[in-house]
C-alpha positions as CSV (number, residue, x, y, z in Angstrom):
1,X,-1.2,-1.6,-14.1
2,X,-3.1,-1.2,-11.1
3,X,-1.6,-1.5,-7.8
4,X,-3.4,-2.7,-4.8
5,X,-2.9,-3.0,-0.6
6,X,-4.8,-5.6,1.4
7,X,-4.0,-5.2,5.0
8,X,-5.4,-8.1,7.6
9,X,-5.5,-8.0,10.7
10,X,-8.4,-7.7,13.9
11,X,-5.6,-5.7,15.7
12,X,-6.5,-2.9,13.0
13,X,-9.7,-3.0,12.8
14,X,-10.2,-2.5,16.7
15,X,-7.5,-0.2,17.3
16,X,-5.4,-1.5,19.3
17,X,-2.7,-0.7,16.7
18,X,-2.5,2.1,14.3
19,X,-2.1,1.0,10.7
20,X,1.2,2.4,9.2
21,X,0.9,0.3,6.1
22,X,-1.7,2.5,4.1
23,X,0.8,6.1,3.8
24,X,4.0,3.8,3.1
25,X,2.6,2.3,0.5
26,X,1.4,6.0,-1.0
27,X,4.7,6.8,-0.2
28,X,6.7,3.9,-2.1
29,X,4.2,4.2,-4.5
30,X,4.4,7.7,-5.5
31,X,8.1,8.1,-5.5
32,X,8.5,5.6,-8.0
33,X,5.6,7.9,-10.0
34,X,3.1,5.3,-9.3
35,X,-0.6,5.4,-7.8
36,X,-2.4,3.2,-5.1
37,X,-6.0,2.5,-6.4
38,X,-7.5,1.0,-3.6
39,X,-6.9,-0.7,0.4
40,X,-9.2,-3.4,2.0
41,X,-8.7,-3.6,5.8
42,X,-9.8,-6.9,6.6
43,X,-10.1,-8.9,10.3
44,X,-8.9,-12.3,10.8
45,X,-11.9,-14.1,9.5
46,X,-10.2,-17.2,7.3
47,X,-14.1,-16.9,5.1
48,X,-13.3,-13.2,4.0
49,X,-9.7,-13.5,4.0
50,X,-10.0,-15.9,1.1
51,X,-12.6,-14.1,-0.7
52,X,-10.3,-10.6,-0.5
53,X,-7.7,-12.8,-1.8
54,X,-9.3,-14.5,-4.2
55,X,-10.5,-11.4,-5.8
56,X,-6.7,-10.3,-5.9
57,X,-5.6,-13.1,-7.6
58,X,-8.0,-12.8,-10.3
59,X,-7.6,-9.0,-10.9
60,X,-4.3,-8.9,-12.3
61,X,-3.4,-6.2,-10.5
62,X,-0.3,-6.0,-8.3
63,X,-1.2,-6.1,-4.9
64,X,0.4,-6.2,-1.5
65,X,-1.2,-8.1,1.6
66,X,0.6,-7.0,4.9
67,X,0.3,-9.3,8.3
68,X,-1.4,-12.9,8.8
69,X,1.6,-14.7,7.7
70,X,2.9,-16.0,10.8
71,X,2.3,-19.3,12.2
72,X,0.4,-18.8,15.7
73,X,-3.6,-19.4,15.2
74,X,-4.6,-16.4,14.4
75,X,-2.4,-16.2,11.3
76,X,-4.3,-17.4,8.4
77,X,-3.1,-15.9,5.6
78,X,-1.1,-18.7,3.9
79,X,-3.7,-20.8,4.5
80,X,-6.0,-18.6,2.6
81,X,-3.9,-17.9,0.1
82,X,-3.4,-21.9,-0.9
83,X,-7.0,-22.0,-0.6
84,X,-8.0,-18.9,-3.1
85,X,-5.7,-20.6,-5.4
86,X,-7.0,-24.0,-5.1
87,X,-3.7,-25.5,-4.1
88,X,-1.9,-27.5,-1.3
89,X,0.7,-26.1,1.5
90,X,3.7,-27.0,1.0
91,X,7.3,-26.1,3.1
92,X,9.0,-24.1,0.8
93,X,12.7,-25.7,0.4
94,X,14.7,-22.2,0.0
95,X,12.4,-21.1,2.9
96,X,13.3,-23.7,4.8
97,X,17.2,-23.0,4.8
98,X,16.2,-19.7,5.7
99,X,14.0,-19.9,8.7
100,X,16.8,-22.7,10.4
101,X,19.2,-19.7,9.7
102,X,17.4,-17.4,11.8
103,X,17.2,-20.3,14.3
104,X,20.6,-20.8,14.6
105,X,21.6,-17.1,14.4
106,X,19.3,-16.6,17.7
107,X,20.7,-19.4,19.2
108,X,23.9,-17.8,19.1
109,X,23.0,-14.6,20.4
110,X,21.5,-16.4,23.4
111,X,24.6,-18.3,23.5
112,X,22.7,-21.8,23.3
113,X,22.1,-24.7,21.3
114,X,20.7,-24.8,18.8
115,X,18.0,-27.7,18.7
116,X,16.6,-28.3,14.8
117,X,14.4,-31.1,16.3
118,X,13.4,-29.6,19.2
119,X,9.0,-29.1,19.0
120,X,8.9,-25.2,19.0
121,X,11.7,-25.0,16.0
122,X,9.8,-27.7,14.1
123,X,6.9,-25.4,14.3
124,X,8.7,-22.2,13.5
125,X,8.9,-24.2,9.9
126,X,5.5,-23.7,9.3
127,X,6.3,-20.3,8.5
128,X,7.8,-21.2,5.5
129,X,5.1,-23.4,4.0
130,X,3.4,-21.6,1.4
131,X,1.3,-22.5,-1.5
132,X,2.9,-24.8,-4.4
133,X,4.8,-22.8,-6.4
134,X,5.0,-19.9,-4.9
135,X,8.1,-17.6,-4.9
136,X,9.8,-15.9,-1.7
137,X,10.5,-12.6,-0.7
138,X,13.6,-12.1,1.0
139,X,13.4,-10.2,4.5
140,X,16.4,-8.3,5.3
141,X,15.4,-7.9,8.8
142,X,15.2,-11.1,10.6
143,X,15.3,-13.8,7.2
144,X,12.4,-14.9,7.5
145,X,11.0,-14.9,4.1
146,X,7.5,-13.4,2.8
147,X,5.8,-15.3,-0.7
148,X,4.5,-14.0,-3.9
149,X,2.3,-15.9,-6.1
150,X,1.7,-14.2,-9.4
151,X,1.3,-10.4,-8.7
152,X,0.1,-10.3,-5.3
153,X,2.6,-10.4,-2.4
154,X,2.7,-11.1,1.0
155,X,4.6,-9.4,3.3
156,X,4.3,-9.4,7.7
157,X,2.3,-7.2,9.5
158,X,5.2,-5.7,11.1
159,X,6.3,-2.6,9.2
160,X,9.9,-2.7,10.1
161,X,9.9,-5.8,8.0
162,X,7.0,-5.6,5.7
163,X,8.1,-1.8,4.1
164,X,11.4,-2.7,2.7
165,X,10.2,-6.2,1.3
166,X,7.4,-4.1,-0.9
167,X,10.6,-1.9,-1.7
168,X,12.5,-5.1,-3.0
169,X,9.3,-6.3,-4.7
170,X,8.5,-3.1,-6.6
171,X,12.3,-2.6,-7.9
172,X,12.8,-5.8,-8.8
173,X,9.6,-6.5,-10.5
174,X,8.7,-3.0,-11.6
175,X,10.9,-1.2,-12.7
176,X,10.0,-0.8,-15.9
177,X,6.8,0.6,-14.8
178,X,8.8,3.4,-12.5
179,X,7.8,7.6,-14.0
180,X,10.0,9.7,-12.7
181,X,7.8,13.4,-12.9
182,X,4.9,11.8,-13.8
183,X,2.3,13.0,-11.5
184,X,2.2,16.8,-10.2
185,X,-0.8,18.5,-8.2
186,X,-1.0,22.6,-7.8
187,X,-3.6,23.9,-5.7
188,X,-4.5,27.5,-3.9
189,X,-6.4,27.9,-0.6
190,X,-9.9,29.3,-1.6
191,X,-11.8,31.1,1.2
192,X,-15.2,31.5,1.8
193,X,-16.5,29.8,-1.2
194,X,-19.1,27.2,-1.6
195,X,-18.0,24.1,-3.3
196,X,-21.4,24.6,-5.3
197,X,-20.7,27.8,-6.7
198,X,-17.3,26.5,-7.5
199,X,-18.3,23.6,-9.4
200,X,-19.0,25.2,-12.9
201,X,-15.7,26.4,-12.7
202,X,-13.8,22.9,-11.7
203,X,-16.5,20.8,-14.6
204,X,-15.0,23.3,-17.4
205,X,-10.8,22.8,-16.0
206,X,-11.7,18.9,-16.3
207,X,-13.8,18.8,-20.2
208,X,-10.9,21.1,-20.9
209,X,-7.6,19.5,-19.5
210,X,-6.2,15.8,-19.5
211,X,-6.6,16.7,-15.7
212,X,-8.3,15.7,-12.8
213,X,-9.7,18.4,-10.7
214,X,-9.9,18.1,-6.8
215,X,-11.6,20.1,-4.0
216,X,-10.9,19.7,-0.8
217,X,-13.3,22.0,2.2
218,X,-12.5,22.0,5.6
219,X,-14.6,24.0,8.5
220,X,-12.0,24.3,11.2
221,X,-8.8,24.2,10.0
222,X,-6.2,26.0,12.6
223,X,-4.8,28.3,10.3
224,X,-7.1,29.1,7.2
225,X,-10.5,28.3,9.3
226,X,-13.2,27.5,6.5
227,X,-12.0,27.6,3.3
228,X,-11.5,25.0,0.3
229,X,-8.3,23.7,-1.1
230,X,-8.8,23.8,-4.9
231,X,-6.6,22.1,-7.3
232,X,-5.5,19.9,-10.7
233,X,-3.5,17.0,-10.3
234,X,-2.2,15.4,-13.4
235,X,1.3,15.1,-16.0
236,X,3.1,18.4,-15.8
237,X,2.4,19.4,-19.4
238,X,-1.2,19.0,-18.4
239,X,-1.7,20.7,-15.1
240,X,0.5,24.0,-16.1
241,X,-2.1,25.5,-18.2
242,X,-5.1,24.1,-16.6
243,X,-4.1,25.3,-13.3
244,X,-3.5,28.7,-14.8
245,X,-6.8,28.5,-16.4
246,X,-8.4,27.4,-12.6
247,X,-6.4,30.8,-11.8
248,X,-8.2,32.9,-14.0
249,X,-11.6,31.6,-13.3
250,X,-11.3,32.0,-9.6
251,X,-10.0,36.0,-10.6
252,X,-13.3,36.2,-12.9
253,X,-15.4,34.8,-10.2
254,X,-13.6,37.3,-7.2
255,X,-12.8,34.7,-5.2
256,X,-10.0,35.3,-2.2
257,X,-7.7,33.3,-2.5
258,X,-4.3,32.3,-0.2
259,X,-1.4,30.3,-0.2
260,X,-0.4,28.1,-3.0
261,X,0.9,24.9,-3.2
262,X,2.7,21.9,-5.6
263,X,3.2,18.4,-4.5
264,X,4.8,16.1,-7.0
């Protein structure tokens, strides 16, 4: 099962706000023992909105979409969503009961009326119309729910919300899927060396080893200046030997090595 992050947004894409969606995702991801294959960053442009999405739906994989969902004109997404799909909008009953919750739960912390019929609440409704037959996700911070249809869920752009409705998706619907110690990387800091003279070495770890092999150079790092950070990532039983034999060929090959380092 793949797992995918779509993340919309023009506020992204022109920096006036730094994406936090991409590393939580790793995050959630990989403590459940689970890899992200891919992110698409895309603007608010309803034409490429609805291609990205369409191509979602008809992967299969499980994939997250975080912001557009709102209901000023910039938000899209629901439209885009209905449209991919080939189906109508529709206000979402269980949705519904939940947005006019969070209506009169701020009316009481303003300590006013509350006014169902009132133009701007009416509107606030639209937030809950998603495509027929999709499925909500609750939203633990303000109610207001997100929608899944099939395997790709939609979440708000805001991260306070969006992060623990992806936590709710993926241990609700995923558990089974969930590796604890599934996924280990061990790498040393190599320095001086030339990625090219170091490729032999890394092609023979890889025909070798159920593992994949990684280099990673840098020219100005603060501490270790140029050197590369050579390693194996892989399932434990795997990367023990390989990274001892990655070990050994550096020793053969003289190389001067630093610090090394596990991430699981």
């Amino acid at each position: 099962m793949n797992f995918g992050l779509i993340i919309i947004g023009d506020e992204i894409l022109s920096g006036k706000r730094q994406d936090k969606h991409l590393a939580k995702t790793i995050e959630l991801l990989s403590a459940r023992g689970l890899p992200l294959a891919y992110a698409d960053y895309v603007g608010d442009d309803p034409q490429r909105i609805t291609a990205t999405l369409a191509r979602a739906f008809a992967s299969g994989d499980v994939v997250f979409s975080c912001g557009g969902i709102g209901a000023t004109p910039d938000d899209h997404t629901r439209q885009c969503a209905a449209r991919a799909l080939g189906r109508e909008l529709a206000l979402h009953p269980q949705a519904e009961t939940l947005i006019r919750e969070r209506m009169q739960d701020f009316a009481r912390e303003k300590g006013v009326a509350y006014e169902p019929n009132r133009s701007d609440n009416l509107h606030r409704l639209n937030m809950g119309t998603f495509p027929v037959g999709a499925q909500i996700i609750p939203n633990p911070f303000n109610k207001i729910p997100g929608f899944y249809c099939g395997s790709v869920y939609f979440v708000p752009g805001f991260p306070v919300m969006a992060h623990p409705m992806m936590e709710w998706v993926l241990d609700t619907h995923y558990h089974h899927l969930f590796v604890q110690d599934a996924w280990v990387e061990q790498s040393v800091i190599v320095f001086g060396a030339m990625e090219a003279s170091l490729t032999p070495l890394m092609e023979d770890i890889e025909r070798d080893h159920a593992v994949k092999v990684f280099s990673l150079p840098s020219v100005d790092h603060a501490q270790y200046g140029h050197h590369i950070e050579l390693g194996v990532k892989g399932a434990p039983v795997a990367v023990i030997p390989a990274y001892a034999a990655l070990l050994q060929g550096l020793g053969q090959a003289h190389a001067k090595l630093g610090p090394e380092m596990v991430r699981k």
